[in-house]
TORVO-327989 format. One line per field, with one value per residue: residue number from 1; residue in one letter; x, y, z of N, C-alpha, C in turn. Coordinates in steps of 0.05 Angstrom, whole numbers. Each point is the difference from the previous one (the first is absolute). Layout:
// residues N
k	c(NUM_...) $
r	c(A_...) $
nu	c(X_...) $
nv	c(Y_...) $
nw	c(Z_...) $
cau	c(X_...) $
cav	c(Y_...) $
caw	c(Z_...) $
cu	c(X_...) $
cv	c(Y_...) $
cw	c(Z_...) $
// end
This chain:
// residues 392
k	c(1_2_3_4_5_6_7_8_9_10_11_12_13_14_15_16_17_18_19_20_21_22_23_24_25_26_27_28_29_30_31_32_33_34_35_36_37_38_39_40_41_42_43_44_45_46_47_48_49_50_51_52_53_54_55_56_57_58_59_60_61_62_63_64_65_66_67_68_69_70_71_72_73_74_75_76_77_78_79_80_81_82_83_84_85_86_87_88_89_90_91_92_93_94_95_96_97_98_99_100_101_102_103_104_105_106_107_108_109_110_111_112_113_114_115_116_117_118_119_120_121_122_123_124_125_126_127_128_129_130_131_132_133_134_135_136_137_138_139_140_141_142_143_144_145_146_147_148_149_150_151_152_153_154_155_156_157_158_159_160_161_162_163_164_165_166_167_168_169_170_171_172_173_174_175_176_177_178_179_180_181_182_183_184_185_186_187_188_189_190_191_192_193_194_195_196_197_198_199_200_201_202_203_204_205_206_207_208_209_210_211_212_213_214_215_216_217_218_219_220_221_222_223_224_225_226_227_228_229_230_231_232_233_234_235_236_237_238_239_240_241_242_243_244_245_246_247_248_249_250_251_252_253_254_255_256_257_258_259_260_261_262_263_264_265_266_267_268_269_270_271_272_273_274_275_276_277_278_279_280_281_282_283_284_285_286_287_288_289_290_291_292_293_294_295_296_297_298_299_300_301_302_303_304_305_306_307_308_309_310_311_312_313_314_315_316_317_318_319_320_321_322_323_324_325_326_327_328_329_330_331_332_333_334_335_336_337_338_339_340_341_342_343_344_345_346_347_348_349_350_351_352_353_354_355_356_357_358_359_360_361_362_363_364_365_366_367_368_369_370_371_372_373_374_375_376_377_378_379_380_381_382_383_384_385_386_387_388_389_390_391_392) $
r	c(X_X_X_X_X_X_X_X_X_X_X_X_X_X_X_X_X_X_X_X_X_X_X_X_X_X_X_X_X_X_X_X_X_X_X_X_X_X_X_X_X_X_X_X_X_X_X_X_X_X_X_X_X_X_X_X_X_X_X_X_X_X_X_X_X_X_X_X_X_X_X_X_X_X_X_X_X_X_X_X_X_X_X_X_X_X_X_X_X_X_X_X_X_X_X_X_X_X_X_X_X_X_X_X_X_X_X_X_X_X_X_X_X_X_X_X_X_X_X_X_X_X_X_X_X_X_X_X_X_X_X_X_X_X_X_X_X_X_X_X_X_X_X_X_X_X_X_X_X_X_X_X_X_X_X_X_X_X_X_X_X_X_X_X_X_X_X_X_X_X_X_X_X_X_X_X_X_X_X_X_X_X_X_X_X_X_X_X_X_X_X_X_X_X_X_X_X_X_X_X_X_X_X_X_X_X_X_X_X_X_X_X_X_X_X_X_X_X_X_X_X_X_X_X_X_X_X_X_X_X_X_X_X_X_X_X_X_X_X_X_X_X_X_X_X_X_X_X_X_X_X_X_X_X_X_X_X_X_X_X_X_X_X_X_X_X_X_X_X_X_X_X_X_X_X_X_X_X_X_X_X_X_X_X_X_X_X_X_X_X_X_X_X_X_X_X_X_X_X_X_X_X_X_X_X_X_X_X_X_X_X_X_X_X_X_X_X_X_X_X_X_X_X_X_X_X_X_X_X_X_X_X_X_X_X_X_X_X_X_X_X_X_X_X_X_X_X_X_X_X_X_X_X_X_X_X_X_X_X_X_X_X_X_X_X_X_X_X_X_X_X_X_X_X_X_X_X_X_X_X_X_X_X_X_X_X_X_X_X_X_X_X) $
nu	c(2735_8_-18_3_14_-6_9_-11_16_6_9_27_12_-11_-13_-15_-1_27_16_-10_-3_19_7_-21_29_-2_1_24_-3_9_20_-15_31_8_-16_22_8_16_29_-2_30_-9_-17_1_-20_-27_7_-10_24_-5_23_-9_24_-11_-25_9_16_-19_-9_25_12_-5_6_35_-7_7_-7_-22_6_3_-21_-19_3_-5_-7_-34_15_-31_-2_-20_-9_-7_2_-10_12_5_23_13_7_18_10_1_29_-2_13_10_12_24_-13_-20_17_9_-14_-6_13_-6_-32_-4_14_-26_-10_-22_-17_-19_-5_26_-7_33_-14_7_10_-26_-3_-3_-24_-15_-13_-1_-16_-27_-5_-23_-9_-16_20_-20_25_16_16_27_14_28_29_5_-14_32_-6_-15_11_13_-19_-10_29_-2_-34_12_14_15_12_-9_-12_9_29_-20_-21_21_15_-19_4_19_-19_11_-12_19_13_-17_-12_31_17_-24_-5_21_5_-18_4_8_-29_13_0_13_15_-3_6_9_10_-3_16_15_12_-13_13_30_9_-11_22_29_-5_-1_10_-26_1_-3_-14_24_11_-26_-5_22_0_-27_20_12_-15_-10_17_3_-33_10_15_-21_12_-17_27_-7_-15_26_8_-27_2_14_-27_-8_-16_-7_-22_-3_-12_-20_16_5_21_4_21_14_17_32_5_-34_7_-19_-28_-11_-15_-14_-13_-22_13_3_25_9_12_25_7_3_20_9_4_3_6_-20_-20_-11_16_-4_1_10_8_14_2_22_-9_-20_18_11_-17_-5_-11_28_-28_-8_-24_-14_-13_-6_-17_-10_-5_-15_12_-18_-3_6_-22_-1_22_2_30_6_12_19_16_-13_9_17_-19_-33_-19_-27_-26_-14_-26_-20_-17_-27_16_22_14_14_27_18_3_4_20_23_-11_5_-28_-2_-24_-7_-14_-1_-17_-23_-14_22_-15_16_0_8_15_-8_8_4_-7_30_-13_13_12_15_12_10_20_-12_-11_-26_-10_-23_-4_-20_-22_-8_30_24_7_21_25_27_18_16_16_-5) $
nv	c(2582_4_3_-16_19_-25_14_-2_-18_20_-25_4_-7_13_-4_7_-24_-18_19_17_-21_-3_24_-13_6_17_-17_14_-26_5_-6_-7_5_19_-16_21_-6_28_-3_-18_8_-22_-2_12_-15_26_10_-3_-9_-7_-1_-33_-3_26_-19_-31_21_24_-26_-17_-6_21_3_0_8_-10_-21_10_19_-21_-12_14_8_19_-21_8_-27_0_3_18_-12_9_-22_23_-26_27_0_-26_-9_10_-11_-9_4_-20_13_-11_5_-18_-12_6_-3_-20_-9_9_-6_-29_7_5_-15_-5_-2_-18_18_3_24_-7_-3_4_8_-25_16_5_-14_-7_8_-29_-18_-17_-16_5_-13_15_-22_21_18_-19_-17_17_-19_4_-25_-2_-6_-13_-26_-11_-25_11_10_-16_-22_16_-2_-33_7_13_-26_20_5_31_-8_-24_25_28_-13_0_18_7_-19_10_20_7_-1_10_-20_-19_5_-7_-25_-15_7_-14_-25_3_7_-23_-7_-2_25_10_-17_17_40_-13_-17_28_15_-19_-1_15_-11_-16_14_9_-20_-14_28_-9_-11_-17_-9_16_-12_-17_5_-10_-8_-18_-17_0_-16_-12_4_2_-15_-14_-6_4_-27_10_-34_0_9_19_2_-4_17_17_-6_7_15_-9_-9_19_-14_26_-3_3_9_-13_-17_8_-9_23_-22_-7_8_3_-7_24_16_24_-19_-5_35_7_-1_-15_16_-21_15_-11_21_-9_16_-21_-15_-28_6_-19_19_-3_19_13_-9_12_-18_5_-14_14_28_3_-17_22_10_-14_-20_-13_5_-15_6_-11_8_-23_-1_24_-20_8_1_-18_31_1_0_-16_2_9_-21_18_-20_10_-6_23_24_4_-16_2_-19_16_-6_9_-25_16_-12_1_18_-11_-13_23_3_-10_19_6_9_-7_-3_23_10_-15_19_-17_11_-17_-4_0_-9_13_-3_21_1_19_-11_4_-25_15_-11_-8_3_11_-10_27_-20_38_-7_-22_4_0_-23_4_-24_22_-16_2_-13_7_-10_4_-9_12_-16_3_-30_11) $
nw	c(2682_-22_-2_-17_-13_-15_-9_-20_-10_-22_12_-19_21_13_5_-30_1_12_8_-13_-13_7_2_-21_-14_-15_-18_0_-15_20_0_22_-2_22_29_4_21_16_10_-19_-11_-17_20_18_17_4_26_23_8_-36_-19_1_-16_-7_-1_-10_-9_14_-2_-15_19_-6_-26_0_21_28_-1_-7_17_23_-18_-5_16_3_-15_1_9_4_-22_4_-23_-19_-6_-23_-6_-25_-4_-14_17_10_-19_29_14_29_10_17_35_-10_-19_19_20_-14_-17_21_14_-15_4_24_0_-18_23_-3_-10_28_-23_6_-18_5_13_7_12_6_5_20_-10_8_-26_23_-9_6_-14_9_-1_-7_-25_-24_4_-17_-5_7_18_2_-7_-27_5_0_5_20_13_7_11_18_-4_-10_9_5_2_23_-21_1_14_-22_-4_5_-8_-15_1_12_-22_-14_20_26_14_20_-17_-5_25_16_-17_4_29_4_-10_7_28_-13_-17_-27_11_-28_0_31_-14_-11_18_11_-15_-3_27_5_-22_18_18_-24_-25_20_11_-30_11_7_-26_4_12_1_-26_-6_24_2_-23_14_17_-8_-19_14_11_-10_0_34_-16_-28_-7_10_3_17_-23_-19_2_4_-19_13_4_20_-18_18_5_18_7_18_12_-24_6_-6_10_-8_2_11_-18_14_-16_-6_-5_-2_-11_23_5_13_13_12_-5_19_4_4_8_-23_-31_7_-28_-10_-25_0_-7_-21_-9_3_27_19_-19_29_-23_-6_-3_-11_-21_12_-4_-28_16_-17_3_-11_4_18_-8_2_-15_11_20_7_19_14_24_30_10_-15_1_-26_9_-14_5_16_-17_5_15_-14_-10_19_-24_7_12_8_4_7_16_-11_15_-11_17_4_-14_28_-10_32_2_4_-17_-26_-10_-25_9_-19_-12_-11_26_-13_16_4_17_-2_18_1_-24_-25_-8_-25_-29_3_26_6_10_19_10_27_8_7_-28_28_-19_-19_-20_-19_-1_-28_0_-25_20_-12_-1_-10_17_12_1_18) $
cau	c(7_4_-17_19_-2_18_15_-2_22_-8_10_-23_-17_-15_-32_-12_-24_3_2_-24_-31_6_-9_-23_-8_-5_32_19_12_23_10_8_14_5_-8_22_-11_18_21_16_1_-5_-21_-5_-27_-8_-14_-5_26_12_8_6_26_-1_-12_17_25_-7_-2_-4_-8_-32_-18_1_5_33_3_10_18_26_7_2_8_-7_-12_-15_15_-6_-17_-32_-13_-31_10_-10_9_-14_22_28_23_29_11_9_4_9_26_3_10_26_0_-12_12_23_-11_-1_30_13_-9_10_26_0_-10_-15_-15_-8_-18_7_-17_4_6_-15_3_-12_-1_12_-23_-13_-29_-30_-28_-17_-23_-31_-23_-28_-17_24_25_14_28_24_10_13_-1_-21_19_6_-14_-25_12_1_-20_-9_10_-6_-24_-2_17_18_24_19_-6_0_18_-6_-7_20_-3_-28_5_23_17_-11_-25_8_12_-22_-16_17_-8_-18_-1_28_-18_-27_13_37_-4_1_-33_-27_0_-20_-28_-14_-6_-23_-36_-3_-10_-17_-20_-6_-12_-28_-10_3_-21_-25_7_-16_23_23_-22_16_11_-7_-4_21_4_-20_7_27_-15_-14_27_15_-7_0_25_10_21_22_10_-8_-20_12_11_-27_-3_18_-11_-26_-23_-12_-28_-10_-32_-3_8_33_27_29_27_21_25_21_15_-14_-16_-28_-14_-41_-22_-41_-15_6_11_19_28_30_28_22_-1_26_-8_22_-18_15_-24_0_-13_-26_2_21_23_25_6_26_0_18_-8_-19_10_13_-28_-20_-5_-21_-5_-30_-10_-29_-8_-11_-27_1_-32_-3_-2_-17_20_-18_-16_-11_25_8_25_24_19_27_33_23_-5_-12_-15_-17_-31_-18_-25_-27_-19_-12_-29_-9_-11_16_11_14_29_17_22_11_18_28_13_-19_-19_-19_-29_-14_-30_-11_-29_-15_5_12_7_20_2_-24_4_-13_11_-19_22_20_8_25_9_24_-4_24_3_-11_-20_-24_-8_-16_-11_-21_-21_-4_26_31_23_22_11_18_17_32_11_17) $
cav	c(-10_14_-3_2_14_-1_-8_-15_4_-13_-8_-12_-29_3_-1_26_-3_-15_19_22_-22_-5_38_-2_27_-1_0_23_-13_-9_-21_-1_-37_-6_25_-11_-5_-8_25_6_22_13_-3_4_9_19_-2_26_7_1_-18_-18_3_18_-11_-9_6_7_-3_-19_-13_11_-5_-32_-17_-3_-22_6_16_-17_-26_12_25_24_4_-27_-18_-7_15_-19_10_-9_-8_-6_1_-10_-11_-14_15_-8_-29_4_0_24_-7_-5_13_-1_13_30_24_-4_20_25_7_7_24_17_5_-5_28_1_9_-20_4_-9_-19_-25_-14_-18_3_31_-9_-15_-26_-19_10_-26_4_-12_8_-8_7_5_-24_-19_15_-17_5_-25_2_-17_-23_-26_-17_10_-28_18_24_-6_-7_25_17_-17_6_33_-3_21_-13_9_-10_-30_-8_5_-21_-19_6_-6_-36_-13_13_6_25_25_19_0_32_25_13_9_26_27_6_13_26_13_-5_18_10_-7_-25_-9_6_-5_-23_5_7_-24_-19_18_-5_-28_0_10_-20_-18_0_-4_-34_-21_-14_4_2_6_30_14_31_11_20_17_23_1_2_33_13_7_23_27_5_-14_6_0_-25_-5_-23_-34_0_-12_-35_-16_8_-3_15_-11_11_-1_0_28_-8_-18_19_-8_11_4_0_19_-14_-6_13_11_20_-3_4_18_-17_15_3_24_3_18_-7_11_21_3_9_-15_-7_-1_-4_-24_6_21_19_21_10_-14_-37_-9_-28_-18_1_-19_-17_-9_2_-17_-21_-11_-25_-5_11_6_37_5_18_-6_13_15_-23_10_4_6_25_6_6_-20_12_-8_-14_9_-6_25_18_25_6_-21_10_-27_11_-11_6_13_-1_20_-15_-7_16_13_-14_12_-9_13_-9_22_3_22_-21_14_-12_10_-1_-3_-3_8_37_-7_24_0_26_21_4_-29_-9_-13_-17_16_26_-11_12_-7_-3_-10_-21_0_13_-20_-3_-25_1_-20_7_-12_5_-13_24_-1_11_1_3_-19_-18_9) $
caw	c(-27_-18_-31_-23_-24_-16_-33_-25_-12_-29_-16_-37_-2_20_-11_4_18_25_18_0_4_31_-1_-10_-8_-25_-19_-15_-16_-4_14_30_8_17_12_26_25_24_14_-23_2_-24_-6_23_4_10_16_6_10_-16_-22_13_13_19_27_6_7_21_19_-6_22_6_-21_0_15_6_-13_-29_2_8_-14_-27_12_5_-21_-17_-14_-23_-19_-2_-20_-16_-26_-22_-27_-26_-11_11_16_-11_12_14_12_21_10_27_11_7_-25_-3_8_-14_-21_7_9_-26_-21_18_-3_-28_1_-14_7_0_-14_-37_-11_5_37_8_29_8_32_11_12_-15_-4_-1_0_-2_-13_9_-31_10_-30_-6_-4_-20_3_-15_15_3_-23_5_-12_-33_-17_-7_-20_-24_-5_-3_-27_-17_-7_-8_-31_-23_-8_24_35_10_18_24_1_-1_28_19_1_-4_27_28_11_-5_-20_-27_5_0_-19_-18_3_-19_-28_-7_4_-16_-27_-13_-5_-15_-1_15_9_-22_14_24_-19_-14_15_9_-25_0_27_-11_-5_23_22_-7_-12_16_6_28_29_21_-1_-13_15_-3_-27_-8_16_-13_-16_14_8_-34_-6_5_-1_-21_-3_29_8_17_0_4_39_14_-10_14_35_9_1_26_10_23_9_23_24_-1_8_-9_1_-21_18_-9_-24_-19_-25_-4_-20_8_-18_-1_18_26_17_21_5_24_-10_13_-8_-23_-19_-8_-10_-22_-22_-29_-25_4_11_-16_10_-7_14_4_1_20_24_-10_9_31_22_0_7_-24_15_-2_15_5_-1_33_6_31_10_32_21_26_17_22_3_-20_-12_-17_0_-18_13_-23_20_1_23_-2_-1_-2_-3_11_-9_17_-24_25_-7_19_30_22_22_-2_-1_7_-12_5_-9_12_-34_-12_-20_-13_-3_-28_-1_-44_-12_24_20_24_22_15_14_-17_-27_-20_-31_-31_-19_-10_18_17_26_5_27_4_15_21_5_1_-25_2_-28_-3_-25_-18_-15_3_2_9_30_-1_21_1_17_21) $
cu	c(-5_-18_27_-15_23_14_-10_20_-14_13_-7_-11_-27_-34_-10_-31_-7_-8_-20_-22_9_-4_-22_-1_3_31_-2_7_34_14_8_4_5_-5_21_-13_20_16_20_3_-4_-32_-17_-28_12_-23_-15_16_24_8_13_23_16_-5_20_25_-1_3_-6_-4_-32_-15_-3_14_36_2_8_17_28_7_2_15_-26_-21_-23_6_-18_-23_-34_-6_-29_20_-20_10_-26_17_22_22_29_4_31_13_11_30_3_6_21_5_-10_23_30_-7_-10_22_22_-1_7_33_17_-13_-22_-24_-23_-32_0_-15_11_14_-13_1_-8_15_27_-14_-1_-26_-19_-23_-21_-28_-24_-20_-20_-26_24_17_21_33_17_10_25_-1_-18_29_7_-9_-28_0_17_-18_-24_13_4_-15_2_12_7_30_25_1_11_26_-8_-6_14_20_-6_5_19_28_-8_-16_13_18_-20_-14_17_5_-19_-5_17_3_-19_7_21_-4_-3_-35_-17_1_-20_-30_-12_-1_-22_-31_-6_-10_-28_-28_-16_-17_-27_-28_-9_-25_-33_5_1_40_24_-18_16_12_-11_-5_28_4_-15_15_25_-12_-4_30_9_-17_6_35_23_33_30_0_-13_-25_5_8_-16_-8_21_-9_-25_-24_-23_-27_-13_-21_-6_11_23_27_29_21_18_31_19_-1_-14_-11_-32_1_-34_-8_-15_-10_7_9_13_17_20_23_20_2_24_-7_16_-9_25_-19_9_-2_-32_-8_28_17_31_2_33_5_23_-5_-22_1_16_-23_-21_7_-10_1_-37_-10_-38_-7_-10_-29_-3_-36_6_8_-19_14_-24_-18_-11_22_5_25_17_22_29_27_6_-22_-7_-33_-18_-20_-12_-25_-24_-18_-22_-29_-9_-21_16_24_24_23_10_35_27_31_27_11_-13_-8_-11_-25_-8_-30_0_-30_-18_9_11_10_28_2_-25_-4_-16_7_-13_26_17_8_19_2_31_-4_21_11_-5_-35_-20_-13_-19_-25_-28_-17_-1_9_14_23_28_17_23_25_28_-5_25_-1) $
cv	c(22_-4_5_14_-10_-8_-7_2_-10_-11_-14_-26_-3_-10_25_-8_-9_14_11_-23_-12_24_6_34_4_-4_21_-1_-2_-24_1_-31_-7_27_-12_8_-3_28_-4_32_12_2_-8_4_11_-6_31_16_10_-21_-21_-3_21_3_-9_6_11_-18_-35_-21_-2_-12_-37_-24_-5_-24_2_23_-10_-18_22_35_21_9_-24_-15_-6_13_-15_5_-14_9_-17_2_-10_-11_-6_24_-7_-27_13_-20_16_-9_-17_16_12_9_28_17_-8_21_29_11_2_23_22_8_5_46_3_10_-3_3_-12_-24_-34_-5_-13_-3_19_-10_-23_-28_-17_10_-20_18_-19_11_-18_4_13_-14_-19_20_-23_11_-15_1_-22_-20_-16_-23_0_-13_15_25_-13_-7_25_13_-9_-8_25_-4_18_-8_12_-3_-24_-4_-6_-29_-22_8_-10_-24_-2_9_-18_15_21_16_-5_31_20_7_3_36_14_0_16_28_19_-11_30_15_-5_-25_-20_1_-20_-32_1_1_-31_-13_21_-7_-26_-1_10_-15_-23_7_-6_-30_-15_-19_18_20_8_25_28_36_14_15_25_28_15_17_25_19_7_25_27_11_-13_11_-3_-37_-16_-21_-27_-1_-11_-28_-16_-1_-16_18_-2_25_-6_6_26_-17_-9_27_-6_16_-3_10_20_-24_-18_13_-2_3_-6_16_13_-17_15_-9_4_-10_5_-5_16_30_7_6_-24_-8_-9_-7_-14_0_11_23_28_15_-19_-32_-1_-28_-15_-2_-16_-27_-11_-2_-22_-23_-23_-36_-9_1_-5_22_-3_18_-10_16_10_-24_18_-5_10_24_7_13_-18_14_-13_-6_9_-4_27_11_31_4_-23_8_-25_13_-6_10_6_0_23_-11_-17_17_9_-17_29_3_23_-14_15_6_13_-18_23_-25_2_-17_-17_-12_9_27_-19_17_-4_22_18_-1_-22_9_-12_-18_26_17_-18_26_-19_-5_-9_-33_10_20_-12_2_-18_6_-26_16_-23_2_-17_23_-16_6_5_9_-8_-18_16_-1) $
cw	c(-21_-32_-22_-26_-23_-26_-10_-24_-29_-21_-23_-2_20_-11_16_25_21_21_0_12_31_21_3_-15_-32_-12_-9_-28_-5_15_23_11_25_28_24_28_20_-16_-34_1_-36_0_31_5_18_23_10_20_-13_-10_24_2_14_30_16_-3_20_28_-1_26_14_-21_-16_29_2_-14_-38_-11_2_-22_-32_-4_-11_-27_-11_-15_-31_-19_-3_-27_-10_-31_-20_-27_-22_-15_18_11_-14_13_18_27_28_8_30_11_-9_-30_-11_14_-14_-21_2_6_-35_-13_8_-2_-33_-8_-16_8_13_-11_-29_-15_-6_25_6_39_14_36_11_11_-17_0_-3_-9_-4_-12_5_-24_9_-26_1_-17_-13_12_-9_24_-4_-21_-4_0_-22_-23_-10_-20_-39_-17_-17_-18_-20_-13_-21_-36_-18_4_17_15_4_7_32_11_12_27_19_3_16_19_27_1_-5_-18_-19_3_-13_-36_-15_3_-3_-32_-8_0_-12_-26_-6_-7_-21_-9_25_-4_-34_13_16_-24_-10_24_9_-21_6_33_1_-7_10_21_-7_-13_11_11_16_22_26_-1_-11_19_2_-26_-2_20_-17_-27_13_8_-29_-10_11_0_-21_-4_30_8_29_-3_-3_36_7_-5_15_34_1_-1_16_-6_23_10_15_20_4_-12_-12_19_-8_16_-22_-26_-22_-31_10_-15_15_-31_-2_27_33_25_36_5_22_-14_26_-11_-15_-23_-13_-25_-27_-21_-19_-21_6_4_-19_17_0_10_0_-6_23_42_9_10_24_15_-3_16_-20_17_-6_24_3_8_34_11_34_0_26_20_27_13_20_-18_-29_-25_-23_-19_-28_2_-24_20_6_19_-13_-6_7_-8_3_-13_16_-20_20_-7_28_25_15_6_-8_1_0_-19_8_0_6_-25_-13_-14_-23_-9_-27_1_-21_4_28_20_29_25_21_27_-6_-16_-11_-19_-18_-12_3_16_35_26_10_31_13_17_34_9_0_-25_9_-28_13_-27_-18_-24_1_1_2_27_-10_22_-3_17_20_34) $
// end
């Protein structure tokens, strides 16, 4: 198996302290948001064989097993991360299969660059993911109902908003979402950003007012989003999502066509290995609205928080409809017996507590190893470690 050396990506939204206090090493003071894990080719750990997809172009049958080779071809279907946001992410969606390589192929034939700042198709993949809380952790996941959402934006009693409102009433599920979010999106700017500063005033207020208890963690969230993105439309968007807080341990997955966004709060991350990504708002890069809109799924939605399910041997598994990627976790006291976790499929091992012995190797918070498929593995000590693998 292979000790991992890797990335830390700084992004502006990142907390300057997650990472380093998981490390146990001193902050830099700057923003370190995300540490990647596996064969991405923008950001590749480093083994002592060299740069991991290097590894594996060499000699992918060897490194990921015939099985995941046959079903995903010739490349680590999926990305490991430690994701610490200090601030909200872009409100975002992923594409499906069939919609990620339509759209790639468009752009592609449109000759568009595929560095260019409004490409929304780096790939041909879909991009599930799932996100593992290590702190509690804040996010938006998936509509709310629309009756709710109105509700929630009727409290707020600004005058611009109460078409929206009305709306929401006075549709089906799915075209009430659709236009309220195409509205929003296609309101004229400073005419929004002066709705956002009004409702942002009011989502301030509201999270300190006995009389709305039920929503009040929501506003306080919405309130914090407005703060790190005054003016963007994207914060009425978010008022139209589920606001979900997750504990240590609990999980969300995030399918093709769902609206997100993550708040605050640390982390661990698989995702399908794709740059796919359409944008809502929150954010100063580019929002294709119409494209946008072919991709959302406007359908209400239960955010669905998932806990571990027990599986033989001490295995506790995050249960998801898709293959490219599985994570699970064993939580490991000391003195009992070794779990075998050998396997015909490449794995990446992550440490986040305690000291966990693998092979020769031992692991602190934050430190990983790559383990090819089919190689005798076996974890013990006094820890939680992750397991990251494919269904193949």
């Amino acid at each position: 198996m292979d000790r991992l050396d890797n990335t830390i990506r700084p992004y502006a939204w990142g907390s300057t302290t997650a990472i380093p206090e998981l490390l146990g090493v001193e902050p830099t003071g700057e923003p370190q948001a995300e540490m990647w894990m596996g064969a991405h080719p923008g950001a590749p750990s480093r083994t002592a064989r060299g740069a991991l997809n290097v590894v594996i172009d060499a000699g992918p049958e060897r490194e990921l097993g015939a099985r995941s080779v046959e079903k995903f071809g010739p490349r680590l279907p999926f990305l490991l991360k430690i994701l610490a946001a200090g601030a909200p992410l872009s409100l975002q969606v992923h594409p499906d299969l069939a919609q990620a390589k339509e759209g790639y192929e468009a752009e592609e034939q449109r000759r568009v660059h595929i560095d260019a700042p409004h490409r929304n198709y780096k790939d041909t993949n879909h991009k599930p993911e799932l996100i593992c809380a290590l702190t509690p952790f804040d996010g938006l996941c998936g509509f709310r109902q629309p009756i709710q959402a109105a509700e929630l934006l009727a409290r707020l009693d600004v005058d611009s908003l109460k078409p929206y409102v009305d709306l929401l009433h006075a549709h089906p599920e799915e075209a009430a979402l659709r236009e309220v979010l195409t509205a929003v999106l296609t309101a004229d700017r400073d005419e929004m950003a002066a709705t956002v500063a009004e409702a942002a005033a009011a989502c301030a207020r509201l999270a300190e007012d006995p009389d709305t208890s039920d929503f009040a963690a929501d506003y306080a969230a919405y309130a914090s989003i407005a703060h790190h993105y005054p003016g963007d439309p994207g914060v009425i968007a978010a008022m139209l999502l589920n606001h979900v807080q997750l504990e240590p341990g609990e999980a969300l997955f995030l399918g093709a066509g769902v609206p997100h966004a993550y708040l605050g709060g640390l982390g661990v991350e698989i995702m399908a290995n794709s740059d796919n990504v359409l944008r809502c708002g929150l954010t100063p890069k580019h929002v294709d609205v119409p494209e946008l809109l072919r991709i959302v799924r406007f359908e209400a939605t239960d955010p669905g928080v998932l806990r571990p399910e027990a599986a033989p041997d001490g295995e506790e598994v995050y249960a998801t409809p898709i293959d490219e990627f599985r994570l699970s976790r064993y939580v490991l006291a000391e003195g009992s017996a070794p779990h075998d976790l050998t396997a015909p499929t490449p794995q990446i091992l992550l440490c986040t507590a305690g000291s966990v012995r693998t092979g020769e190797l031992t692991l602190g918070p934050g430190q990983s190893v790559f383990v090819p498929a089919g190689e005798k593995t076996e974890v013990s000590g006094a820890g939680t470690i992750f397991r990251a693998t494919v269904v193949a």
